[in-house]
C-alpha positions in Angstrom: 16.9 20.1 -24.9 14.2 22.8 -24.9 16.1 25.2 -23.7 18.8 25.3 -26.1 16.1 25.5 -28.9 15.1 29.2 -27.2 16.0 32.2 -28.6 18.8 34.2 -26.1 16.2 36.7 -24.8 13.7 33.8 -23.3 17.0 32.1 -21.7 18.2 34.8 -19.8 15.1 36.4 -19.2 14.4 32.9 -17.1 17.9 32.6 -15.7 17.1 36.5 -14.3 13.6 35.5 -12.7 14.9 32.3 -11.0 18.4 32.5 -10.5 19.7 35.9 -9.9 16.3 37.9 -8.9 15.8 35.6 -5.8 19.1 35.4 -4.4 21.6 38.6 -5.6 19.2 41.7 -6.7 18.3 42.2 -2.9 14.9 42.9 -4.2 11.7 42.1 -2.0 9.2 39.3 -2.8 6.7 42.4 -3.8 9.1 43.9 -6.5 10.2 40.7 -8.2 6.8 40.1 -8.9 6.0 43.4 -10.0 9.2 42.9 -12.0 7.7 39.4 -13.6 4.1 41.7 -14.3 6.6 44.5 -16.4 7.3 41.7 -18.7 3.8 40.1 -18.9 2.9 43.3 -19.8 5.6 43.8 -22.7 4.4 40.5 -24.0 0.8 41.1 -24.0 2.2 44.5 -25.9 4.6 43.2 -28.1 1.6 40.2 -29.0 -0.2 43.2 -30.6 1.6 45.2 -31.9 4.2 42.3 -34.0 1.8 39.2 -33.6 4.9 37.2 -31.4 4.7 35.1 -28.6 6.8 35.3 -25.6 9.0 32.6 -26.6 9.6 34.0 -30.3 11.1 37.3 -29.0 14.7 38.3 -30.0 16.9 40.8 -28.3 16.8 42.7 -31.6 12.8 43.1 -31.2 13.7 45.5 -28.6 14.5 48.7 -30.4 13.9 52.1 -28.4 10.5 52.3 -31.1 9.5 49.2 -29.6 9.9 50.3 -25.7 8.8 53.4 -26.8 5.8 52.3 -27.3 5.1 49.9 -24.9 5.3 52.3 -22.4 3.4 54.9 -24.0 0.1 51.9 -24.3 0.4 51.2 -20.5 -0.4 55.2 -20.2 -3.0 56.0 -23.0 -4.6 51.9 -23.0 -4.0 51.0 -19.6 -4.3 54.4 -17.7 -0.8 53.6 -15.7 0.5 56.7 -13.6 3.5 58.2 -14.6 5.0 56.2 -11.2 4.1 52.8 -12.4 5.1 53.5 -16.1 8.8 54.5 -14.4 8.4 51.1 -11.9 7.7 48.9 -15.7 10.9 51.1 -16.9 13.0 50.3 -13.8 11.8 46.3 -14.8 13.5 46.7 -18.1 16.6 48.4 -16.6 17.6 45.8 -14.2 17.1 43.0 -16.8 19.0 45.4 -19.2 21.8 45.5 -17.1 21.7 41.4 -16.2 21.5 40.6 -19.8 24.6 42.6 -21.2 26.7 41.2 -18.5 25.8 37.9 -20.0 25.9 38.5 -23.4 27.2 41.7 -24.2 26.4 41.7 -28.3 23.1 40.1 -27.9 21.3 42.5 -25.3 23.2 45.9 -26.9 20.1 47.0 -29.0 18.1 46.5 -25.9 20.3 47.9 -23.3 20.5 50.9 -25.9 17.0 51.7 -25.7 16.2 51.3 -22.4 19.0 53.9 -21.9 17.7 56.5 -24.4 14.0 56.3 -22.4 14.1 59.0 -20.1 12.3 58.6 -16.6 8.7 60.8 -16.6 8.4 63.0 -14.2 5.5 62.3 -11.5 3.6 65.2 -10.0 4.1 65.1 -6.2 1.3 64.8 -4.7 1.3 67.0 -1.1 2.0 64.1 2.0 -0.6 63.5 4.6 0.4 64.0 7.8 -1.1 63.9 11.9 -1.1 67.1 13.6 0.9 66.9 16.9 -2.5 66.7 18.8 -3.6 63.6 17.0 -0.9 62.1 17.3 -1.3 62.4 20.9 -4.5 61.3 20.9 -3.6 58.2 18.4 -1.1 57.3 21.4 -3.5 57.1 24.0 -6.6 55.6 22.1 -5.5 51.7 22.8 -6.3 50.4 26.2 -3.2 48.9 28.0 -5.1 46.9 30.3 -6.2 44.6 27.3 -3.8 42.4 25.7 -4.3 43.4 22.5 -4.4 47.1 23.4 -1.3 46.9 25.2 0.4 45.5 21.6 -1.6 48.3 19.6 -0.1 50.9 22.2 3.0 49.9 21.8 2.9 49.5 18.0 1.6 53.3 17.5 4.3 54.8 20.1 7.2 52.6 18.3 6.0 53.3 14.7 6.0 57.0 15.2 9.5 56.9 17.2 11.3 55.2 14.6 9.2 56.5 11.5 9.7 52.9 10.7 7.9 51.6 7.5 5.1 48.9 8.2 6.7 45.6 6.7 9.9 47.0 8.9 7.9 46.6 11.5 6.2 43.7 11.3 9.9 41.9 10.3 10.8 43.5 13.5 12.5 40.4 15.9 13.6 40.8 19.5 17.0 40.7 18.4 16.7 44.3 16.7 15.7 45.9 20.2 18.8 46.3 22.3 19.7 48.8 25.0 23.5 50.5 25.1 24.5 52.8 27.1 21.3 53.8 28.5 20.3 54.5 25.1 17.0 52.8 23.3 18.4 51.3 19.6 17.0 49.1 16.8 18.3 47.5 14.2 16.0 47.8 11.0 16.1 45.9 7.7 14.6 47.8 4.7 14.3 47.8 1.2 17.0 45.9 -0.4 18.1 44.5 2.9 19.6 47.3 3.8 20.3 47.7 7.4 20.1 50.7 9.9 20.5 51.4 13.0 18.6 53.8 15.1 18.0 55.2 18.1 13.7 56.0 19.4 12.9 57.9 22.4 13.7 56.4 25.8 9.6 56.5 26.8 9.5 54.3 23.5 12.0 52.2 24.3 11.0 51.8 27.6 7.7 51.0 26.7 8.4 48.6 24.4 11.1 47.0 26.7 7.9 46.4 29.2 5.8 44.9 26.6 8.5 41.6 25.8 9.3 41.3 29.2 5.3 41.1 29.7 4.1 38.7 26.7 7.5 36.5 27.1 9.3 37.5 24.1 12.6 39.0 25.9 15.3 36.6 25.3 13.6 35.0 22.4 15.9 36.4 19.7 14.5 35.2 17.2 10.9 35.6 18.2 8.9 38.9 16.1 7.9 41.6 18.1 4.8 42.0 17.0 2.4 39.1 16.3 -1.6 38.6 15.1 -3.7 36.6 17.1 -3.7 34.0 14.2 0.2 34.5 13.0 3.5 34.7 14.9 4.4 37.8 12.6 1.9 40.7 12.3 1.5 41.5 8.2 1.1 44.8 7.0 -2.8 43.9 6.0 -2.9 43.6 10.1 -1.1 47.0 11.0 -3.4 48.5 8.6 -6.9 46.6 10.2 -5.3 48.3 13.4 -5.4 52.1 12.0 -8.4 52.1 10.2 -9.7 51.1 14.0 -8.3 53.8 16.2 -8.7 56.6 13.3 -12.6 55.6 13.2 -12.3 55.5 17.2 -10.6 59.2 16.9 -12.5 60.8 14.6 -15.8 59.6 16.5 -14.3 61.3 19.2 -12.9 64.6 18.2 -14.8 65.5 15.4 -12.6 68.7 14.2 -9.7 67.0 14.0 -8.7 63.6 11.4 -10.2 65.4 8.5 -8.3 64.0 5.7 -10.4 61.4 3.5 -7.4 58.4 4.3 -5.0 57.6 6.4 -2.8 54.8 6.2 0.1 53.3 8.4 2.5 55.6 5.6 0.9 58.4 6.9 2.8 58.0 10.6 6.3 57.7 9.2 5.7 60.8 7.2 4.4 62.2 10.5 7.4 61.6 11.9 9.8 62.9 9.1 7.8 66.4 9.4 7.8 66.6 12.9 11.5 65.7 12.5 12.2 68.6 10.0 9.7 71.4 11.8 11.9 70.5 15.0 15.2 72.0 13.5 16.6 68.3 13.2 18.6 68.5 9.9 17.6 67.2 6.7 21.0 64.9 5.9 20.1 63.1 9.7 16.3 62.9 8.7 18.0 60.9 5.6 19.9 58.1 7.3 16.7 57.9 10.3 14.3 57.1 7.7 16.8 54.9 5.2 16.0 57.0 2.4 18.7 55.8 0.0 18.5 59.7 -2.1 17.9 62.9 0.0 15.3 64.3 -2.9 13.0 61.0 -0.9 13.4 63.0 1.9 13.1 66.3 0.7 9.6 65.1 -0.8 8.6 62.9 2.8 9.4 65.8 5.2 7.7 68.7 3.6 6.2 70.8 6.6 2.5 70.6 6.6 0.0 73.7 5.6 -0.6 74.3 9.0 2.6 74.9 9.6 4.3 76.8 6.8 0.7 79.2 7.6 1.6 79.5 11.5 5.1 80.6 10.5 4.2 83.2 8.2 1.6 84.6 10.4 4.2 84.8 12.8 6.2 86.0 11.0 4.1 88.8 9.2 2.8 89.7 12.5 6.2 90.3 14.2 7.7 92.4 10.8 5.6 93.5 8.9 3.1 95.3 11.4 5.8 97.1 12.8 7.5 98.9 9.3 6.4 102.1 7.4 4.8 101.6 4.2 7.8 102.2 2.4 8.6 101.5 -1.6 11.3 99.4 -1.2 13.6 98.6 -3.8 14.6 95.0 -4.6 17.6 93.8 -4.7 19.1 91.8 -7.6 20.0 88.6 -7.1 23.9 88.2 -6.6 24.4 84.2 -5.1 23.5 81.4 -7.1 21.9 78.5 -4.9 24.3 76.3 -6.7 27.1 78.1 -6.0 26.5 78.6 -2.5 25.9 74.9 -1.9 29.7 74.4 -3.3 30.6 77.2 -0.7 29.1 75.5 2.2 30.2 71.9 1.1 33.6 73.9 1.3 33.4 75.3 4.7 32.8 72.0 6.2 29.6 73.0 8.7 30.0 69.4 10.8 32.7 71.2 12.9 29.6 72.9 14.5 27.6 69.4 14.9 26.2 69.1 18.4 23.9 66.5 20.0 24.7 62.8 20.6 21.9 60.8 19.2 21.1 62.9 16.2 23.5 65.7 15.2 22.1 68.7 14.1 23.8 72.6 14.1 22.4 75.6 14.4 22.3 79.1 12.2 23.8 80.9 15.0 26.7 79.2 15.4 28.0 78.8 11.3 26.1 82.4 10.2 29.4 84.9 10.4 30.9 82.1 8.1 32.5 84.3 5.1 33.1 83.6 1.6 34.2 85.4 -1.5 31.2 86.2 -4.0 32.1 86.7 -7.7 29.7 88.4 -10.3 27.3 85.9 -11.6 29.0 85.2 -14.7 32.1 84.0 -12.6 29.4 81.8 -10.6 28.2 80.1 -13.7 31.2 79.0 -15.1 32.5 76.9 -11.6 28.8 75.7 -10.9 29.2 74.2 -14.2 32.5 73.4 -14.1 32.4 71.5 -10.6 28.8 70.3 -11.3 30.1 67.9 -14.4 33.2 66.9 -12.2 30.8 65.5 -9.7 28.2 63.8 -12.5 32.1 61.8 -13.5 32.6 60.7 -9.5 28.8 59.4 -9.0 29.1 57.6 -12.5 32.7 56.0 -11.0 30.9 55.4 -7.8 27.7 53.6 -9.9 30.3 51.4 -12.0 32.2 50.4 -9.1 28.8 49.5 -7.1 27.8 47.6 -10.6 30.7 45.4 -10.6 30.3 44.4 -7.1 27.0 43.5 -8.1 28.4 41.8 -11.0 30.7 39.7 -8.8 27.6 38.3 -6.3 25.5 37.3 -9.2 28.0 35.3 -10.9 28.9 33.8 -7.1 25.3 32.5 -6.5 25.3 31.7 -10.7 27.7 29.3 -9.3 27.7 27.9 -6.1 23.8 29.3 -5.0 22.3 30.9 -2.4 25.3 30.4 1.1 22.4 31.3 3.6 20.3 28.4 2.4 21.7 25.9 5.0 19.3 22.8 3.2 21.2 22.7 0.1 24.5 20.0 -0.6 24.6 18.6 2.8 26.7 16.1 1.8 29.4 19.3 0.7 29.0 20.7 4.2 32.0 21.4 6.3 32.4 23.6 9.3 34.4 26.6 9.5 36.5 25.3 12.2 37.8 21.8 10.0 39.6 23.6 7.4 40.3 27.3 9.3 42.0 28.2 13.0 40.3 31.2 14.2 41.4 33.1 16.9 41.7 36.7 18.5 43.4 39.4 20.5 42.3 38.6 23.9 41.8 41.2 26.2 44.9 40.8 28.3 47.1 41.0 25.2 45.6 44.1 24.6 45.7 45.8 27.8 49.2 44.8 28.6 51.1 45.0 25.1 49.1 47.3 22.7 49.5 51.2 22.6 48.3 52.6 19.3 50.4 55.2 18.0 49.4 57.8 14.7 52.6 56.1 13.2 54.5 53.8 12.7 55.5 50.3 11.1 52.9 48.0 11.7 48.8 48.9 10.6 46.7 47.8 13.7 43.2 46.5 11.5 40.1 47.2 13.5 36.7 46.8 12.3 35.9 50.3 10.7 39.1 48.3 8.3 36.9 45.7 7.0 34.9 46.8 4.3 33.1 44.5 1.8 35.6 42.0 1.9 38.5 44.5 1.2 40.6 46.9 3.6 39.8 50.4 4.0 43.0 52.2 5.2 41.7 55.5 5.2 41.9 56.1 9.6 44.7 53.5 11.1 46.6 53.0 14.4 50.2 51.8 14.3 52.7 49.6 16.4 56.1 48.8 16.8 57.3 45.7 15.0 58.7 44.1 18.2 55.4 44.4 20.0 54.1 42.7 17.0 56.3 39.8 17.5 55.5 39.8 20.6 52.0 38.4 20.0 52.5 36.0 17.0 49.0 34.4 17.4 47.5 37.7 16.5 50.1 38.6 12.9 48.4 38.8 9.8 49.1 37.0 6.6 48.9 37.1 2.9 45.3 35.4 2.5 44.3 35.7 6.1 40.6 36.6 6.4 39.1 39.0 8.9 35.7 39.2 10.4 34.0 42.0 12.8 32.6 39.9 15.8 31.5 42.3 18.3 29.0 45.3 17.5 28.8 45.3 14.4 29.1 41.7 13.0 30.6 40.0 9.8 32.3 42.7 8.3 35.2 41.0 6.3 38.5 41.7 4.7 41.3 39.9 3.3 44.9 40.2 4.2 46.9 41.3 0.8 50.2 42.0 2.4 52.7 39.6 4.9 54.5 41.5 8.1 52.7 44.9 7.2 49.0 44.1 9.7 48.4 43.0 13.2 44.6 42.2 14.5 43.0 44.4 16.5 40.2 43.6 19.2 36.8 42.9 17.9 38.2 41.3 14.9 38.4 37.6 14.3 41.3 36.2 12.0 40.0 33.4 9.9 43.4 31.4 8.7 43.1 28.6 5.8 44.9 25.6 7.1 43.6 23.2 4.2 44.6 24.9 0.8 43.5 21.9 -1.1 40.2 22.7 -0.1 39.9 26.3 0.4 40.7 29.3 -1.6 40.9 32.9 0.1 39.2 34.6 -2.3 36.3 32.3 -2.8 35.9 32.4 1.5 36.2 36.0 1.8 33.5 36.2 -0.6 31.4 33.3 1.4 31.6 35.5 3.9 30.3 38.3 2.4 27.2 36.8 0.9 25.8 35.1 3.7 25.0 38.0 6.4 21.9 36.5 7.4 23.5 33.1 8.4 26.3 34.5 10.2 23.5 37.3 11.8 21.4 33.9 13.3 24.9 32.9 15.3 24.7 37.0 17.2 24.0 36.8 20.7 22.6 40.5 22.1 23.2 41.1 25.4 24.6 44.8 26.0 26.7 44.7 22.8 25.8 42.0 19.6 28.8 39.7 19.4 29.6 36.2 18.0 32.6 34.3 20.0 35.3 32.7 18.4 33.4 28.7 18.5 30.1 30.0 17.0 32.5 31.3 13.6 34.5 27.7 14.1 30.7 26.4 13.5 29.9 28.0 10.7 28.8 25.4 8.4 28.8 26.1 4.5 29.2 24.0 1.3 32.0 23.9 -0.2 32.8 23.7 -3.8 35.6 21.9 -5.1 39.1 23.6 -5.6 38.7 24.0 -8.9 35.2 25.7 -8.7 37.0 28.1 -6.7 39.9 28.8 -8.7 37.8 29.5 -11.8 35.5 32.0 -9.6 38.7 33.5 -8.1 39.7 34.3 -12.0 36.8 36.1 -12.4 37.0 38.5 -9.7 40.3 39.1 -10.9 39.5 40.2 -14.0 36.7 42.5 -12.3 39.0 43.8 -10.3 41.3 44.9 -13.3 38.5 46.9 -14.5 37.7 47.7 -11.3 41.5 49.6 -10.6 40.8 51.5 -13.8 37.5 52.7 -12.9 38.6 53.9 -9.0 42.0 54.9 -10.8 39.5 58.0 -12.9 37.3 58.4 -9.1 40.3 59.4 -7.8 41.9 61.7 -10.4 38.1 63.3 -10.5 37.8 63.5 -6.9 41.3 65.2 -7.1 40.4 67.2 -9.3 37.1 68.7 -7.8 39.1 69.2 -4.4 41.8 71.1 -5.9 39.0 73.2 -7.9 37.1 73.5 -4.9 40.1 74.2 -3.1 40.8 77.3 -6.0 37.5 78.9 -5.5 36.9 79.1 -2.2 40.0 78.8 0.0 
């Protein structure tokens, strides 16, 4: 009953904090409660300012004056930096966002002003970084012969090969580490649960491959790397105990070198991102090794240090300059826009020069007699700006479409919870393998019947097909229709679900079409075989939102796999029918607005290739 006495703001603001903040933002622990301390803050603010208590708040309280405001007193009254007024900002947006979803009319004003607040600029404050020497002697400071300085060696080496951040680390299990290929990869879980994977120098990996076959650990999957001597997971308070040690050991030791005032565990992974960039490895690969979701992250981690940018222009000066007459030269004009010229090379499509296996990078000598037409800089103005509000309408597309999927896991766990909790409904349990047949392509079917062809009748769907629970038919291999029939196990269906099983696991997509697909290795077909009690839609979606279950079924030999009983074992609860039904009406009318919104990313995207097309080609 006291709930529906509460104004709208104080009910969804709770519903956001403990029903969709835990289980669909795919926030960590640390930012939901920095989250929770945004609004504590606006309370305290809004107490002040209006004389209301939390619980007397109304959406229509929230006027851009209001939020205006607030965020000006956490400045001026609470000396906040610009970051943390942008991270109590970012608080309001996410809630924004929840809120209209739920009620639209209610949460406008709101959603309105948080809008119209602009993000403040932070001054960039120059990164820290270790010279190459002290890195070396960082390396070498732990003494292997000691337990714990064998862990501490290994620690330092792997946290500068990976550039990994230090709660990566620590969350780090013996599942992660895998060898393929005689190459030396992790898997590593960042913010928002986002997943990369990597590969670290082989003296790394075979280091660290030494160290769990020494303490035990290899073959415990699901064992952390890296432990305390109190906790079987180091914490980050730990790592950080650990550098504060061997920097006081280092600088004790080589007095002109570890100069800056603090160092921190940070200060490695930017180490590594310099190093990265000052080696020639490009700036887009830097990206995706660190996880950095934007490259202006990157661009601000990898800045070369003083040292270096001085060595180069001393280099540099001494190699030109000493050799030229002391001429007045006359400058040239400028006659290439930056902008421009990054549309020219996007154009010429520079990865045709890629080279190296484990990170690709090109080099100026191979792409520099590249030519392109140059118009005056009027011309160059008018397609810059042309081409640069094209592209603001595709990411906006792209941000809607990303939105709704968002949109579509909140109101799944709104409804049925959380599918990797495996302690909830036990009495609703079922496995997999009651109500589905799974099955696969085996090998011999394969190698005696399949030959992919670049046409032809029947789509062969592999795994780069199965794309958040839908198929991606942008690169497909064909067969005949009688080879098809020729292996009727493996035909595809209209609500047939597939599932990635080998390398990389639980991808899924769902079968939209009858005698159009056939399965292809490394993907599992999931087939309903009770109806009454299973809807495609709502186990595609199952699928989907419960990685981290289906991840604790991988076994990691040479390749991470999951065979065909361990899916059959899958154990979930399952609503009833009608549960089902009334969620599978829901994503259809997402996906309605959904065809509209990738109906104008596709007209845009047309549009900025045929432009780009018209320019430069």
């Amino acid at each position: 009953m006291r709930k529906n006495k509460l104004p709208e703001f104080t009910l969804l603001l709770e519903q956001f904090f403990t029903e969709y903040m835990p289980f669909s933002s795919g926030l960590s622990p640390n930012t939901i409660r920095s989250y929770k301390h945004s609004f504590r803050l606006l309370f305290q603010y809004i107490y002040q300012v209006q004389k209301k208590n939390a619980d007397e708040i109304l959406f229509r309280d929230l006027d851009h004056e209001t939020i205006d405001g607030f965020l000006k007193w956490i400045e001026t009254e609470r000396g906040c930096s610009a970051s943390t007024r942008n991270l109590r900002l970012s608080a309001l947006a996410s809630f924004s966002f929840y809120a209209q979803n739920r009620n639209f009319e209610a949460a406008t004003v709101f959603a309105n002003a948080v809008r119209r607040t602009p993000v403040k600029k932070e001054a960039i404050q120059p990164r820290i970084t270790f010279s190459l020497d002290e890195v070396s002697v960082l390396l070498h400071l732990p003494n292997p012969q000691k337990r714990l300085g064998f862990r501490d060696q290994v620690l330092l080496n792997l946290m500068y090969a990976s550039g990994a951040r230090a709660q990566e680390i620590c969350d780090l299990k013996v599942r992660d580490f895998f060898v393929e290929k005689n190459l030396y990869k992790l898997t590593i879980t960042g913010k928002g649960n986002k997943t990369r994977r990597i590969v670290i120098a082989k003296p790394s990996g075979i280091l660290l491959k030494r160290y769990l076959e020494e303490t035990g650990r290899a073959g415990q999957l699901e064992t952390y790397i890296f432990s305390s001597q109190t906790h079987p997971q180091m914490t980050i308070s730990c790592v950080e105990e650990i550098y504060k040690k061997y920097i006081a050991l280092a600088r004790a030791g080589h007095p002109g070198m570890f100069l800056e005032k603090r160092y921190t565990p940070h200060t490695m992974r930017h180490t590594t991102a310099t190093h990265m960039l000052e080696a020639g490895v490009p700036i887009v690969a830097i990206k995706n090794f660190l996880g950095h979701s934007s490259i202006s992250t990157t661009e601000r981690y990898a800045e070369l240090s003083q040292g270096t940018v001085n060595r180069h222009i001393r280099d540099w000066n001494e190699k030109w300059f000493s050799h030229q007459k002391e001429e007045p030269v006359e400058r040239k004009k400028e006659n290439v826009l930056p902008e421009y010229l990054c549309y020219v090379v996007k154009y010429m499509h520079l990865e045709k020069y890629f080279t190296g296996a484990t990170i690709p990078h090109i080099y100026f000598k191979d792409y520099k007699r590249e030519e392109f037409n140059l118009c005056d800089l009027s011309e160059q103005e008018k397609i810059v700006s042309t081409l640069s509000k094209i592209e603001k309408i595709i990411t906006h597309r792209k941000q809607q479409l990303e939105k709704l999927d968002l949109l579509v896991k909140a109101r799944f766990v709104e409804m049925f919870g959380d599918p990797n909790d495996t302690s909830r409904d036990k009495e609703k349990r079922h496995k997999i393998g009651e109500l589905c047949d799974v099955t696969k392509l085996a090998g011999f079917e394969f190698t005696e019947y399949i030959n992919y062809q670049d046409s032809g009748e029947i789509i062969m769907l592999r795994g780069l097909n199965c794309k958040q629970g839908k198929l991606i038919l942008d690169n497909v291999k064909y067969i005949d229709r009688e080879t098809s029939h020729k292996l009727p196990r493996s035909r595809l269906y209209i609500g047939d679900i597939l599932m990635t099983y080998a390398g990389t696991i639980g991808d899924v997509a769902m079968v939209d079409e009858n005698d159009k697909y056939h399965l292809a290795p490394n993907v599992a077909k999931i087939s309903i075989i009770n109806k009454k009690k299973l809807s495609p839609v709502f186990l595609v979606h199952l699928f989907m939102y419960s990685h981290d279950y289906i991840m604790s079924f991988v076994s990691q030999v040479a390749q991470a796999s999951i065979n065909m009983q361990k899916i059959r074992n899958f154990e979930y609860a399952i609503p009833s029918i009608e549960e089902q039904y009334e969620f599978e009406k829901f994503v259809q009318q997402v996906d309605k607005s959904r065809v509209a919104i990738q109906n104008d990313l596709e007209q845009a995207q047309m549009l900025f290739d045929s432009l780009m097309q018209e320019y430069f080609g």
